[in-house]
NUROGU-962896 format. One record per residue (C-alpha): residue in three letters; x, y, z. Coordinates in steps of 0.1 Angstrom, whole numbers, plus 5000, padded with zeros to 4 digits. Layout:
N
ALAXYZ
...
end
This chain:
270
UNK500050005000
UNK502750265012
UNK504550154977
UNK501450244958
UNK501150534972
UNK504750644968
UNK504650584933
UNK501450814927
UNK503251064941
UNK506551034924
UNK503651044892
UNK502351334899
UNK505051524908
UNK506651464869
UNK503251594856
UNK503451854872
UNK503752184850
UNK505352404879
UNK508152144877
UNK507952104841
UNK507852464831
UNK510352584863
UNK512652884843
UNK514852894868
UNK516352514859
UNK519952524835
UNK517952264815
UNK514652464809
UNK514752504773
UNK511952714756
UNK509852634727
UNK511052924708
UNK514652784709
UNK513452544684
UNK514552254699
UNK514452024667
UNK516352224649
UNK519252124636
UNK522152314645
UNK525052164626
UNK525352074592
UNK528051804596
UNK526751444605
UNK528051344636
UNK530051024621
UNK532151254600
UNK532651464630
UNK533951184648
UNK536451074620
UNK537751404618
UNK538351354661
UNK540151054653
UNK542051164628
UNK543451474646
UNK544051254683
UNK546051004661
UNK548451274647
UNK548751504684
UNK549751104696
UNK551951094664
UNK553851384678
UNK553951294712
UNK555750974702
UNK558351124682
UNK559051414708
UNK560351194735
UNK563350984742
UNK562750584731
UNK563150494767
UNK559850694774
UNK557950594744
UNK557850254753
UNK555550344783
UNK552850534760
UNK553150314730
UNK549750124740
UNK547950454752
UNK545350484730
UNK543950874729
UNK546951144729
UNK544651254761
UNK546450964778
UNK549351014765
UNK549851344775
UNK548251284812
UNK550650964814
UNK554051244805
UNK552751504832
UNK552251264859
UNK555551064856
UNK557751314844
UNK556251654851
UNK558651864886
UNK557552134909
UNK558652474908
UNK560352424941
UNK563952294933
UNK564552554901
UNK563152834926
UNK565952694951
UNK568552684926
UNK567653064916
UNK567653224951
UNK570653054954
UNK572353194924
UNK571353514928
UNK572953504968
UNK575953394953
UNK576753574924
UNK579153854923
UNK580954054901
UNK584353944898
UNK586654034868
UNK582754174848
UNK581954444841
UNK579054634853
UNK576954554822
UNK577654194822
UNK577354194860
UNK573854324854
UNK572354104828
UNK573453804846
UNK571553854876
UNK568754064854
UNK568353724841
UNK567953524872
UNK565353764882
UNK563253744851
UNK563353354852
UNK562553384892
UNK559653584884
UNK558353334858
UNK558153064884
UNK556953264912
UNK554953534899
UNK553553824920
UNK550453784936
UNK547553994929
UNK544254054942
UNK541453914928
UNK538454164941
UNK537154354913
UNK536854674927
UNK540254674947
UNK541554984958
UNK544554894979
UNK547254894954
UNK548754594972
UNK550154444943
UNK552254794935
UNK553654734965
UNK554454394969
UNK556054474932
UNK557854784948
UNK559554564977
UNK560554304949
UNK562554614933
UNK563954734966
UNK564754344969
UNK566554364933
UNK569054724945
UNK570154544974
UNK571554234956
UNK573354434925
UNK574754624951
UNK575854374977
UNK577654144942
UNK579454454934
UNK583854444945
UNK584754644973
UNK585854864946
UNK582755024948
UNK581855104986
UNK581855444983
UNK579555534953
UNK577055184972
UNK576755375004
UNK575755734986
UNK572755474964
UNK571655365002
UNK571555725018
UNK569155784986
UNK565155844997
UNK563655684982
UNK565555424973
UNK566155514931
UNK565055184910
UNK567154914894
UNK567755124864
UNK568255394879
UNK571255274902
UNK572555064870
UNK572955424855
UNK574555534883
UNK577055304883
UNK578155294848
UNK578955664848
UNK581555564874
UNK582955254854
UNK583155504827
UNK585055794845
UNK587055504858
UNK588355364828
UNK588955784817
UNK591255824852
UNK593155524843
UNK593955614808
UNK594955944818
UNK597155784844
UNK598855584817
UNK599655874792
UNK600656054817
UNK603455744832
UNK604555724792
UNK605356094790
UNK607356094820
UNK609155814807
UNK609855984774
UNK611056334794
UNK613356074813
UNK614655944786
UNK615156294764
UNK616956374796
UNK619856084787
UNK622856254768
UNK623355924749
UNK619755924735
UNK620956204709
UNK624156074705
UNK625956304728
UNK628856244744
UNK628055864755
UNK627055794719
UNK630555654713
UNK630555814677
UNK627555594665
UNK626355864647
UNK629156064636
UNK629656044600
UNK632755834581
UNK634455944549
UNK633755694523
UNK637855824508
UNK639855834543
UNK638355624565
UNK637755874591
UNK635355994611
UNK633656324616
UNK633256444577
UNK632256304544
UNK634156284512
UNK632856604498
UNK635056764526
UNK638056524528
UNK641356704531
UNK642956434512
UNK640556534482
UNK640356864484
UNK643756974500
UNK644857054528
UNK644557424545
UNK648657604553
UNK649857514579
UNK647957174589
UNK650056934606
UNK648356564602
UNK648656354632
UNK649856044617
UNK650055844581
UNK647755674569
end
């Protein structure tokens, strides 16, 4: 009896045109939505061969992309849906141990023999990929006024000074503290700027300081009798008569050519 009754109910209650006709279901569908129409113009076996042709070439690719150690676990996968889940769950890693191996690098790094430009896009680097894995959060209420992902990107910058400063030589302590004193603290750019107008007047001093050590050398050595020939020269660059022998005239003034003057008294034969 109870089972009769239960099942007039249960009747009933699918006749009934408040549930039938209830708008507010996702599955009401109105007549004027025309729902024999047909909405595609394709039957649905041809849609399916075209599926099954395009699954077996993304699984064609699949298989040729990896190693043939890896391909011998997928060859009996049958979608490239499998396939691909099977890859991402055996082989796929966190972002934990290449964020490690970042903050590490970028600790560690320091200038050495660089220069300030290479220094830079080394550790520019490092931040970009850091930034790739561990992006910045931002707030996801529409009608935020906060700004609190400005700021979180602000400290990330301040974060980015300090570390080009601190993998700089010792070489540059003085020009690092006068950045720090700075409020606000300029941005990365800004302090890269900085610093390359002092490699630059660097690298001026020091070739100034090396023409100025050559021409002392050269005054030094203008200074030296024997770099004119003088009196150290030894007669290196005294002339020699191609007639007499001699030194100290040519032939064009050789007394044994020309004669010599009254009274000259030669001091021995040749």
């Amino acid at each position: 009896m109870a089972s009769t009754s239960n099942s007039s109910l249960s009747t009933s209650s699918e006749q009934d045109p408040a549930l039938v006709e209830d708008m507010s279901n996702p599955l009401y569908l109105h007549h004027a939505e025309s729902p024999e129409a047909m909405l595609v113009f394709e039957v649905l076996t041809a849609a399916i061969d075209a599926w099954i042709y395009y699954d077996n070439m993304v699984g064609s690719w699949l298989n040729k992309t990896v190693s043939p150690q890896i391909r011998i676990s997928i060859t009996y996968k049958d979608t490239a849906l499998e396939i691909w889940n099977d890859l991402r769950d055996t082989h796929s890693q966190g972002n934990g141990p290449r964020i490690f191996q970042l903050q590490k690098d970028i600790t560690s790094i320091n200038q050495g023999d660089c220069s300030i430009t290479n220094f830079f896009t080394q550790l520019k680097m490092y931040w970009d990929q850091l930034k790739i894995f561990r992006p910045n959060p931002t707030c996801t209420y529409r009608k935020c006024t906060c700004n609190m992902s400005k700021r979180i990107e602000n400290l990330h910058f301040q974060d980015s000074v300090m570390q080009f400063l601190m993998g700089l030589n010792d070489s540059y302590s003085q020009i690092k503290g006068q950045i720090l004193l700075m409020e606000p603290l300029p941005s990365i750019n800004k302090v890269y700027s900085l610093l390359i107008q002092e490699e630059r007047q660097r690298n001026v001093g020091n070739s100034d300081a090396h023409i100025e050590s050559t021409t002392l050398a050269v005054k030094g050595s203008n200074s030296n009798p024997a770099f004119f020939g003088g009196k150290n020269s030894k007669g290196k660059d005294r002339p020699i008569c191609s007639l007499c022998g001699r030194l100290g005239h040519t032939m064009e003034k050789c007394f044994e050519l020309h004669g010599f003057p009254p009274g000259f008294k030669p001091k021995g034969k040749r």
